[in-house]
C-alpha positions, -999 to +999 in steps of 0.1 A: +000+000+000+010+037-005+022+056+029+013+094+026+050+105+032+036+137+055+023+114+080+047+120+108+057+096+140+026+079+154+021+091+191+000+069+219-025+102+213-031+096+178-036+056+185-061+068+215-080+090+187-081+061+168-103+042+192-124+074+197-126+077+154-135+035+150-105+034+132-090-001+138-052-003+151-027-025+130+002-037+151+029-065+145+057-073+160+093-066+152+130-074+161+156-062+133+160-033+111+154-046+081+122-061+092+113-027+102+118-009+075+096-035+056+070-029+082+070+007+084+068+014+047+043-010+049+020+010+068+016-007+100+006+017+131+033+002+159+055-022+157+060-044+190+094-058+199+080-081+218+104-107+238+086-132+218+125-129+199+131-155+224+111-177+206+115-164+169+150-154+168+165-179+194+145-208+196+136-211+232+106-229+240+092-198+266+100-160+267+111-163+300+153-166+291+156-132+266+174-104+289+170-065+297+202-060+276+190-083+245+157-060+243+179-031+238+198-046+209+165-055+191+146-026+205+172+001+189+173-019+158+137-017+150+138+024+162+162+027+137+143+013+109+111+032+113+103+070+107+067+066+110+054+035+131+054+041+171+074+013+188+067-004+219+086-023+239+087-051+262+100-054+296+119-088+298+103-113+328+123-108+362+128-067+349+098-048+366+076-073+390+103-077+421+100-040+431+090-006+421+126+007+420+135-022+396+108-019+374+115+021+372+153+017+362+145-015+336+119+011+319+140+039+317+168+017+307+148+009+274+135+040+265+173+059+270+194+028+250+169+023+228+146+051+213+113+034+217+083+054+226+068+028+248+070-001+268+042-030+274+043-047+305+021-076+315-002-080+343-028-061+365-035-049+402-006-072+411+019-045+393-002-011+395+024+007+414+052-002+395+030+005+363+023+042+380+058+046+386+069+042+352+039+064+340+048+090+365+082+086+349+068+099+315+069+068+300+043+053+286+030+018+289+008-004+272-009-031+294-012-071+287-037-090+301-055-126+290-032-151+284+007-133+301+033-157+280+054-150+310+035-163+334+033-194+312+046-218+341+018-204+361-001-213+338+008-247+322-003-239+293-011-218+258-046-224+262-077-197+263-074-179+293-104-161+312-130-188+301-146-185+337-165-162+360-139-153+384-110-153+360-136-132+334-141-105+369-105-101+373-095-094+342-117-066+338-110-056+373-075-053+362-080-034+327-103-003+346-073-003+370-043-004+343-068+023+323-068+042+360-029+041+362-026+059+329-018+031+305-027+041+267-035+008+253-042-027+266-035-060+248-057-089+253-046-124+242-063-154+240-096-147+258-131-152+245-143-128+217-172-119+240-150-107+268-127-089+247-160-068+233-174-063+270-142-052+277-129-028+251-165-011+249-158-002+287-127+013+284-119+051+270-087+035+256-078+017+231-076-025+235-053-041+212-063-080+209-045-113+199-065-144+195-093-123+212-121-115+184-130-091+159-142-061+189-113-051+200-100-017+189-070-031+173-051-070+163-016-078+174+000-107+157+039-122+151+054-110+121+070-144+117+041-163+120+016-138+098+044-141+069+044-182+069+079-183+084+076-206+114+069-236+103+038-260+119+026-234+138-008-225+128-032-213+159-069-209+154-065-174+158-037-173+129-040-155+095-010-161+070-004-137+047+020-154+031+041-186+027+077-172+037+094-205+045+084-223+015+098-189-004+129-196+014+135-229+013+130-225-024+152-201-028+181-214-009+176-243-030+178-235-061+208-207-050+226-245-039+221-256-069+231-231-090+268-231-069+271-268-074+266-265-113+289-234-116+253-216-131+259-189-106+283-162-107+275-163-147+296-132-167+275-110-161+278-120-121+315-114-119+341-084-127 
């Protein structure tokens, strides 16, 4: 799609007037330059780094083992591949819940190393202060709720989260009080659709939803997985957009063949 060029940086109050318009958010995540770039011109509205790398870009089985400092690295590359998407961050598990001081000097470690305009943390009540601190700070933050990948071993599981009455009360509990503490946005992954809609029509910002139906304000998904890069995973929630491994594979193929049969450099690949 064509970008109008004059559009300038994407602000949390321009994704806040979204919700207020009924215009729908489009975020992805993101964890090199290039990939930004790609996104950016693209057209998307923020681009998450989202410590999902963990899983994409080293293979862990959890997003539990990617570090403060690892963030950073991925966090400044996206920054510097973007001119107009906002970028959000995500504080790294063990970085914000042991205290409020920590979580203070984790958030203002991203936003100073890396140039993002805000950070998502996950969780509700059980974080507020440290959330307020990091608002009072100037920074903003973006809330997670649902299904909290880093609580997975709380958990035991990937599965829909919020599917009963008391779990369903919290969670709304916890979005008027994150909404309360100044966060801008809210994502919600992997609840049922009808929550998500009670939920998003009852807050004054904007909810951002993964694997959580068509009424939230905006969709979240992995850029790996929406392109067809990671191969046998395919969620009920999942779109693909495209069919990148099989692109790949392809390619690299035939680029080995070409090297074994001398086919490539050709003259006109050589000086």
């Amino acid at each position: 799609m064509s970008v109008n060029k004059e559009i300038k940086r994407i602000t949390t109050v321009q994704v806040q007037e979204m919700k207020h318009r009924h215009e729908k958010i489009a975020m992805l995540t993101g964890y090199d330059f290039t990939m930004a770039k790609a996104l950016d011109e693209g057209g998307i509205d923020i681009i998450l780094v989202g410590d999902s790398a963990a899983n994409v870009f080293a293979g862990y089985e959890t997003t539990l083992p990617i570090t403060l400092d690892q963030m950073i690295y991925h966090a400044a590359s996206v920054v510097r591949g973007t001119t107009r998407a906002m970028v959000v961050v995500d504080l790294p598990f063990g970085e914000y819940q042991g205290s409020i001081d920590q979580a203070y000097l984790s958030a203002v470690r991203v936003m100073k190393e890396s140039g993002a305009h805000a950070l998502k943390l996950e969780g509700g009540l059980e974080i507020i202060d440290n959330i307020k601190k990091i608002i009072n700070a100037g920074i903003p933050v973006c809330g997670h709720l649902g299904l909290t990948p880093q609580a997975i071993n709380k958990f035991g599981n990937f599965g829909v989260r919020a599917k009963d009455d008391n779990e369903a009360e919290k969670l709304k509990a916890d979005a008027l009080a994150l909404q309360e503490a100044g966060c801008f946005a809210i994502v919600l992954e992997k609840i049922p659709a009808a929550l998500a809609a009670e939920v998003s029509a009852s807050l004054a910002i904007p909810t951002i939803g993964i694997g959580a139906g068509n009424q939230c304000d905006g969709q979240v998904l992995v850029v790996n997985d929406m392109l067809g890069m990671t191969k046998g995973f395919k969620p009920k929630f999942l779109r693909q957009y495209a069919q990148l491994y099989q692109e790949i594979t392809g390619a690299v193929g035939q680029y080995v063949a070409d090297v074994k049969s001398v086919n490539y450099p050709n003259d006109n690949e050589q000086y």
